[in-house]
N, C-alpha and C positions, 0 to 999 in steps of 0.2 A: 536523665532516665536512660540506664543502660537498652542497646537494643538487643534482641534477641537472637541467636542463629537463621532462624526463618529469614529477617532481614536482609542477609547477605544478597550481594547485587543479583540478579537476575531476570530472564525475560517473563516473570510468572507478573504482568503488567497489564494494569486495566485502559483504554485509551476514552478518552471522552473528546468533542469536538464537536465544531459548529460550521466548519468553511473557511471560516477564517482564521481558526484560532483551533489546536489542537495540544492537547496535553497527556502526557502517560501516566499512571497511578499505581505505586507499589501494591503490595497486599497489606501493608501500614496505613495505606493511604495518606502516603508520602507524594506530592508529585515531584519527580525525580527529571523530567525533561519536558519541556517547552520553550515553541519559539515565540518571539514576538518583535513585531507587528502579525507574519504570518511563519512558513512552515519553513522555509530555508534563508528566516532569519538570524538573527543572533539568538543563542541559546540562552534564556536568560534562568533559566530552571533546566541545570546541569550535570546535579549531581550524580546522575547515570554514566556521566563521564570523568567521575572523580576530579573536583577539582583542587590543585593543589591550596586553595586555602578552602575554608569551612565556607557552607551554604553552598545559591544552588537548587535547595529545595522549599517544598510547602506542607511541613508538617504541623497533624492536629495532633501530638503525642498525650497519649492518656498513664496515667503515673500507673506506677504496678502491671505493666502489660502482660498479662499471662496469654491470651490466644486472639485471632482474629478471623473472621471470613470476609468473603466478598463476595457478590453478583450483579448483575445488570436487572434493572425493572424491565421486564420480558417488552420483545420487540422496542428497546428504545437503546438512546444509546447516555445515558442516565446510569451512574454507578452508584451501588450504595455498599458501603465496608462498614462491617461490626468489630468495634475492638470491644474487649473485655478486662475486667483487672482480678487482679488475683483476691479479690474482696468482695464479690457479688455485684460488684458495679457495670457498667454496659454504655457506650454511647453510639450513636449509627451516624455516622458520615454519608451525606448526599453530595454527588458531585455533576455536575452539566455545564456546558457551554451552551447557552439559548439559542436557539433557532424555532422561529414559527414565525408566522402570518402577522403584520400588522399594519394596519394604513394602507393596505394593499401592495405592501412588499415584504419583503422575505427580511426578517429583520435577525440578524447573526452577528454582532458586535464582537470583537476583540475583548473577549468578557469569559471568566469563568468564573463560576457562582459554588458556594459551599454552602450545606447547613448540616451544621452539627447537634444533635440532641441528643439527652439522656434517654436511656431506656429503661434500665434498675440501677439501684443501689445509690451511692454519692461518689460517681466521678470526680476525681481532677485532672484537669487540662492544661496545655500550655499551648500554645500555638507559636511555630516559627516560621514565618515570612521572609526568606532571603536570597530576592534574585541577584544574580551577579550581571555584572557588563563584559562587555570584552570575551567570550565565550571564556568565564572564567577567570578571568583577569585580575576583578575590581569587583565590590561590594558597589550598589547603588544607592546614589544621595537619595536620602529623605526631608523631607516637610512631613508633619503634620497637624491636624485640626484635632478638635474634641472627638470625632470619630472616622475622621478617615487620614490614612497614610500616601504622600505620594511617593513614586518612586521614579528618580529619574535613569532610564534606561540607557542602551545602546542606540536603538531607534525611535523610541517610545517612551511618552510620560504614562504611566499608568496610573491608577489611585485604587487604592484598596478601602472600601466602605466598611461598615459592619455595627454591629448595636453592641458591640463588647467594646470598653473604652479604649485609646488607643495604645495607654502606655504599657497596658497588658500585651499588646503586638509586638512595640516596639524594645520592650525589655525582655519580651519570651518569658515574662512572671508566670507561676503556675495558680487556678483559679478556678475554685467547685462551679462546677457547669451544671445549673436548677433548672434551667430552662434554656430551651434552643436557640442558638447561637448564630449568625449569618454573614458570611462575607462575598463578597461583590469585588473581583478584582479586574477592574476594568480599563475604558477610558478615562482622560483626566476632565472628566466634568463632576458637575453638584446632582448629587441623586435626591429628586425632589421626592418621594417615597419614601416609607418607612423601609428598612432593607429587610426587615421581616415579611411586607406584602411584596415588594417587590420581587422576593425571588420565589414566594408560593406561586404568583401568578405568573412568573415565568417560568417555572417548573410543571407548572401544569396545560400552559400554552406547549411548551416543548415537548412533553409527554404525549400530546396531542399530537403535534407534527411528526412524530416518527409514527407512530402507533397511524397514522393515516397512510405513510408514505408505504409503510412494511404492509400495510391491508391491500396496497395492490398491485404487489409480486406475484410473479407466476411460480410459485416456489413449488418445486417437487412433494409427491406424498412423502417419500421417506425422507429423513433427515432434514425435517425441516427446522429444529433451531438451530444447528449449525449454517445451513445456508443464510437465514437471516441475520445471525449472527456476522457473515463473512459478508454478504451485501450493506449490511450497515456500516462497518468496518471500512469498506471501499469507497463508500462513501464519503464518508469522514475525510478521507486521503484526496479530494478533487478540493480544486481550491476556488471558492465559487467567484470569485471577481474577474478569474478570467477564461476557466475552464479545465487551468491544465490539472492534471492527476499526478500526484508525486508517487515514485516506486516507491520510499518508504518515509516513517515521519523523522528520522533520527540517523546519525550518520557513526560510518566507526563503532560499530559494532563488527566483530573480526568474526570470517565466516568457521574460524576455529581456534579453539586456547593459541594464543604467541603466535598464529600467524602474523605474513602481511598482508593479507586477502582483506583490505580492512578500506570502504570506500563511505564516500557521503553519495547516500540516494535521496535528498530533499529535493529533489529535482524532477522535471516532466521527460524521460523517456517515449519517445514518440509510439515504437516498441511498448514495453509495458503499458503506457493508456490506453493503447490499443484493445491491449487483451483485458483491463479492465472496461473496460466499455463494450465488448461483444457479454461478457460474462453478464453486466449490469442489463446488456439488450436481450437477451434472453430470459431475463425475470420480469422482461416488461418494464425497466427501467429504462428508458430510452432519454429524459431530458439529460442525463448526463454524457450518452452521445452529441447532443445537440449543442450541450454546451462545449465538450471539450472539438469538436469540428470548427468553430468558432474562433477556439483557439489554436489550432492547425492554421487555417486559413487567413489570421491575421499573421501568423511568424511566416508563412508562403506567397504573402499579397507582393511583396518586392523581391522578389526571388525566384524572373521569371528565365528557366529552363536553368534552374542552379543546383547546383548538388546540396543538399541540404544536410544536416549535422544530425546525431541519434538524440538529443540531448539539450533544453533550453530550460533556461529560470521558469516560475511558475509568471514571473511577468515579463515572458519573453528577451531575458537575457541570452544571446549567445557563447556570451567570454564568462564561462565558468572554471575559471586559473584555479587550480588543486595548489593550497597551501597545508602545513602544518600548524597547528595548534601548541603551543607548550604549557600553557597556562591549565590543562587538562589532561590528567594523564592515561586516562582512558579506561574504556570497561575491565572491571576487576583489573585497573592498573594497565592492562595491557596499550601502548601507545604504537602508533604514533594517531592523535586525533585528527581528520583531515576537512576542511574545509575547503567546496568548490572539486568539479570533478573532470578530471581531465579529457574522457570521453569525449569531450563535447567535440574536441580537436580530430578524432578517427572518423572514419567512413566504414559504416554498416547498410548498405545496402538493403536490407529489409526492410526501411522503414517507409521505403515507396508501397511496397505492397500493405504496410500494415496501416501506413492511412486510408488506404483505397478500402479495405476489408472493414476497418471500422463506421466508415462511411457510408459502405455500401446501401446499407437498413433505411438511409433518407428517403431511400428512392421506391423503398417495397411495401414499407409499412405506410399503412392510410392511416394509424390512428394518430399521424405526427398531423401538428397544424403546421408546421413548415418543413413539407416536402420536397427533396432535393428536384432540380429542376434542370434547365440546359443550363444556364449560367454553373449552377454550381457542380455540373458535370465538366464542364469547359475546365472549372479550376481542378476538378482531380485529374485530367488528360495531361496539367503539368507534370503529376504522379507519377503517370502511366507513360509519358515522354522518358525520363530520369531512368526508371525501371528500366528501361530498353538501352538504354546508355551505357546502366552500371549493373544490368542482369549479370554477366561476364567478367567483371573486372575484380580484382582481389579489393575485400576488405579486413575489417577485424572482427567478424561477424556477430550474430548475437551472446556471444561469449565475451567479446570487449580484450581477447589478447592485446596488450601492451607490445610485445615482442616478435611478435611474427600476422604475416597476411597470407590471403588464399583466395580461390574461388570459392566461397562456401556454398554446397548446396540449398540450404536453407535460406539462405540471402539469395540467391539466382531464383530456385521454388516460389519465394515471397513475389519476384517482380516478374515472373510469371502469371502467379495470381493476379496484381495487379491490373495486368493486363486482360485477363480471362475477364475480370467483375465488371471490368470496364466495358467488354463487350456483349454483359449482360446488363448492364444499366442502358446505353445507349438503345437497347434494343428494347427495352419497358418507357423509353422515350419517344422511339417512332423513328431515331435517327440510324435508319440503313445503313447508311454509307461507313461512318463510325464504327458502327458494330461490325460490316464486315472486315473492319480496318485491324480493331483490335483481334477479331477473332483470328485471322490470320495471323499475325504476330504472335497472338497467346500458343499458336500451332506450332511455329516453327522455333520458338522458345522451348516451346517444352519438348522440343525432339531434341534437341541440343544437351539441353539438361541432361534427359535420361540417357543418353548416348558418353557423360561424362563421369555419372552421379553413381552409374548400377556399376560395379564391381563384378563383371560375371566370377571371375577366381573365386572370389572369398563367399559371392553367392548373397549379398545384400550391399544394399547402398551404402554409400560412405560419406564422412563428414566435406569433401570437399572435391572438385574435380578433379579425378585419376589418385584418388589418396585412398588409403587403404584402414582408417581410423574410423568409429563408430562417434557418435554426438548423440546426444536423448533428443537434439531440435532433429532428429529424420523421423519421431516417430508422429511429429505432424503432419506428413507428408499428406496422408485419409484426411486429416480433416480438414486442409484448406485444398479439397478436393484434387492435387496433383497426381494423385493414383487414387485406386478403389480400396475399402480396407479389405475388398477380399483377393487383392490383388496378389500372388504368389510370393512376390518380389518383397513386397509391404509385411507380408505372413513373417518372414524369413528375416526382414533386418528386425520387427519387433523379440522375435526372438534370440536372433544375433544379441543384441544391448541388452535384454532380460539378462541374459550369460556374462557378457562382457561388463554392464556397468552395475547391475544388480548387487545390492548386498543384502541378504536376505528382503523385508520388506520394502527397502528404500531403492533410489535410484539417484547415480551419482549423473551429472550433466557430462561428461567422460572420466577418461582414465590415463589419457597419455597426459607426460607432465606440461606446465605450462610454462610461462615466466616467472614463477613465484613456486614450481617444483609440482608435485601431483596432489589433487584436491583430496579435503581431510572428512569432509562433509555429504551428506546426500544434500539434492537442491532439491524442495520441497516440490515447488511446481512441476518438477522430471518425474517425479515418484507419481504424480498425477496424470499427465500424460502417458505415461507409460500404463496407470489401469485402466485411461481410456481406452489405449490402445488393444490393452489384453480385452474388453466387452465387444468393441468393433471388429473383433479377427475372433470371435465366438468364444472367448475365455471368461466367461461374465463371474462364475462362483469364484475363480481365485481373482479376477478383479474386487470383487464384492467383500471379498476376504484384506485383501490389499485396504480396499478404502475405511474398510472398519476399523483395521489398525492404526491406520494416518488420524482417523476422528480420535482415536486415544493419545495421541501425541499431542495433541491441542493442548495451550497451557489451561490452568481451572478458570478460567473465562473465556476459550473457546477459541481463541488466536493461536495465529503462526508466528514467526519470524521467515527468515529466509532459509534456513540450514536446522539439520539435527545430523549430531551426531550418532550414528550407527548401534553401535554399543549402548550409550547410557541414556539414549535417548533426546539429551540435552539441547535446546533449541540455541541458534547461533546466526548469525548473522542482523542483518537492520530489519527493524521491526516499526507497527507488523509488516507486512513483505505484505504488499497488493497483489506480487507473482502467485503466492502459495494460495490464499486465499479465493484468486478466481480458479487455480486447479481444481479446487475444495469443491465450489461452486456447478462447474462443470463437469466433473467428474460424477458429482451427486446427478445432475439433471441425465444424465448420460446413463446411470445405472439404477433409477430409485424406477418402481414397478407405477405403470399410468394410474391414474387416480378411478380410472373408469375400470379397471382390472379390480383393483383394490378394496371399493365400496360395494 
């Protein structure tokens, strides 16, 4: 079955998932990438990374494909895609990873369930099953029974169930589809169930569970299915067995055509879950701070007054060694594939303060049943120790330069804050002493700073101590309170980087070149920040203007990636990007009109 132009590789990807298990889905409804056991495992469904032999993917190919759509069943994260044929025939593809309630635990298996059904006319179908080993490597051995297929993995037996027999799977034979179809590719156990009930009532157990969890968001008047769109999304991106949050699900994707800008983010930046978890804390999502704090403070239980690393496995790996892949030649061809990310070796200093910040809400919020306390103030004080250590010292800041260090401001600002939160929690504690300890400290930090940070010449802040360069991390400065946004100073560099990184609606993260030459992309998250910044300095119509366009850049199911190209709009980098998405997020809460104006 020839595929169509539409086909061609691109981020226009639906993602579905459950925690432990996440998978991306063409507009074929092809799924093109997933890991397995979990997110930064072996890619056993790769195709998104071309691999050099066939499979890779999980296609339900319907003969004669004339056209297709896609959407999400509203508030869930449950996709369904319509293909059609050029004969009046029609099938609808359901795709989910289950998650709900059962036994009185959260039951999310290494499982992702398909049903396929006719809608008009007389379909035919084929279905292809072919995950690879070895990110690409190797085809996986098969067993099979009368109706299910194993498959032996990288790390993983899987078994694929279903009420279609098996030899039609495992031949990829083509076969009129009368009636609905169901596949179950799971663990390797015996499904005592018909695979017909068993994935109705887990599809409707699931549908339950989002449709409850989205009911109690504190989601904005305006643009509210985008934001529940990007909260469920961010969701999806935390990995519930231990808490961490991966910046994205997929790696090697280049933040431009034939760059080298091309990294694996299957990994927990301390950094990033950070700012997914203040974004998730603001819609009243809060267990996912709770859980990913958890996971913080088990990678910090033995590492006590140590410099800590920006960057850990989602089960606490430290030694993330960057290798190359060959067996994959990478999106639309472009290579080199990388597995494993070399950050983990640098020293960013912000990521004391961005613990301490995500953290903070233990301590203020009463609707938590486990509020932060002296003990688990004691263990951020390791934080806010560090912070004071390496507020000054050069790193390779939130930008991750491979080739050069600095004092960056934003990395000094973070472990300031640090310090500043710290001496407002001890003080919602009762502990005096504490708080005038940090307060003091947060004082004479932040005289230092500003004394290194403000550029009188140039007349705004600069990216680094006594440096003369713009970064889009100064236009944080307002929100993690180190100045006022009506601060002159604050006024002046936001409009400084408007000038300097701005390209019409977009915002580039800078502009002087880097180790890899000067960036080709806007960074989606900067573009964000920056219309927070234009609302917070009294610019709210062209902010509002700004963020209407970014909602059109959204691929047709309402995701980011990491990058767009300027010009043709094109999205570009690893996807979805958790960064762009809490922009989206915050950005929205920050400009949508109160609901009490509204009604």
């Amino acid at each position: 079955m020839p595929r169509t132009p539409e086909d061609s590789t691109s981020l226009e990807l639906g993602v579905i998932g459950n925690g432990s298990v996440a998978a991306l889905i063409d507009s074929h409804a092809r799924i093109v990438w997933g890991c397995l056991p979990r997110f930064d495992a072996d890619a056993s469904f790769c195709s998104l990374l071309s691999p050099v032999g066939e499979g890779g993917d999980w296609a339900i190919e319907l003969e004669d494909l004339d056209h297709a759509g896609q959407f999400y069943l509203d508030n869930t994260a449950v996709l369904v895609t319509r293909l059609f044929d050029q004969h009046g025939g029609a099938i609808e593809i359901t795709d989910f990873a289950p998650r709900h309630r059962s036994n009185g635990r959260l039951y999310h298996p290494v499982m992702l369930a398909r049903r396929v059904a006719p809608i008009s006319g007389s379909p035919r179908v084929r279905v292809l099953l072919r995950p690879l080993c070895d990110y690409g490597a190797r085809s996986a051995q098969t067993t099979s029974g009368s109706n299910h297929i194993r498959y032996l993995l990288s790390d993983v037996v899987q078994r694929m169930t279903s009420d279609i027999a098996a030899p039609l799977i495992e031949r990829a034979l083509p076969f009129g589809l009368d009636r609905p179809a169901h596949f179950i590719f799971g663990p390797d156990e015996t499904l005592n169930d018909n695979p017909a009930d068993f994935i109705r009532l887990a599809l409707e157990r699931t549908l339950g569970y989002w449709r409850d969890w989205v009911r109690y968001l504190s989601i904005p008047y305006e643009w509210q299915e985008p934001v529940i769109r990007a909260a469920i999304t961010l969701k999806l991106c935390q990995y519930e067995a231990t808490g961490a949050i991966v910046a994205a699900l997929t790696t090697s994707i280049p933040e431009a055509g034939g760059t080298a800008r091309n990294w694996d983010y299957r990994y927990c930046w301390l950094r990033d879950a950070a700012f997914t978890v203040r974004a998730l804390n603001r819609l009243g999502a809060t267990r996912s701070m709770e859980e990913y704090i958890r996971y913080v403070f088990n990678l910090v239980a033995s590492k006590e007054d140590a410099e800590i690393g920006p960057v850990f496995g989602i089960t606490f790996e430290r030694d993330l060694a960057e290798r190359q892949v060959e067996s994959l030649a990478g999106y639309r061809g472009m290579s080199p594939v990388r597995v494993g990310n070399d950050a983990w070796r640098q020293r960013q200093n912000d990521v004391y303060g961005s613990v301490v910040l995500a953290s903070a809400q233990l301590f203020f919020d009463r609707r938590l049943e486990h509020r932060g306390d002296e003990i688990t103030f004691r263990r951020l004080e390791r934080m806010g120790n560090m912070a004071l250590r390496m507020a000054e010292q050069t790193d390779a800041g939130l930008w991750e330069f491979r080739g050069r260090a600095a004092v960056h401001t934003y990395s000094a600002a973070m472990c300031w804050a640090a310090c500043d939160r710290l001496a407002h929690i001890a003080t919602e504690l009762g502990l005096d002493d504490r708080a005038r300890y940090w307060h003091d400290e947060a004082v004479e930090l932040h005289e230092r700073i500003e004394a290194h940070a403000w550029n009188e010449k140039l007349g705004h802040f600069v990216d680094a101590y006594d440096g003369e360069h713009l970064d889009a991390s100064l236009l944080l400065l307002a929100d993690i309170g180190f100045v006022e946004a009506s601060d002159p100073r604050f006024v002046r560099t936001v409009d400084a980087i408007g000038v300097a990184l701005g390209r019409g609606d977009y915002l580039f993260r800078y502009m002087a070149p880097d180790d890899f030459g000067a960036p080709e992309t806007s960074f989606n998250i900067c573009t964000f920040w920056y219309i927070e910044a234009l609302a917070a300095t009294g610019r709210k119509e062209r902010a509002r203007a700004m963020f209407e366009h970014m909602l059109k850049q959204r691929n047709a199911l309402g995701l980011l990636s990491e990058d767009i190209e300027p010009a043709s709009g094109e999205h570009w980098g690893n996807y979805p990007q958790t960064y762009s998405l809490v922009g989206l997020i915050q950005a929205a809460m920050r400009l949508s009109r109160r609901w009490e104006d509204a009604l």
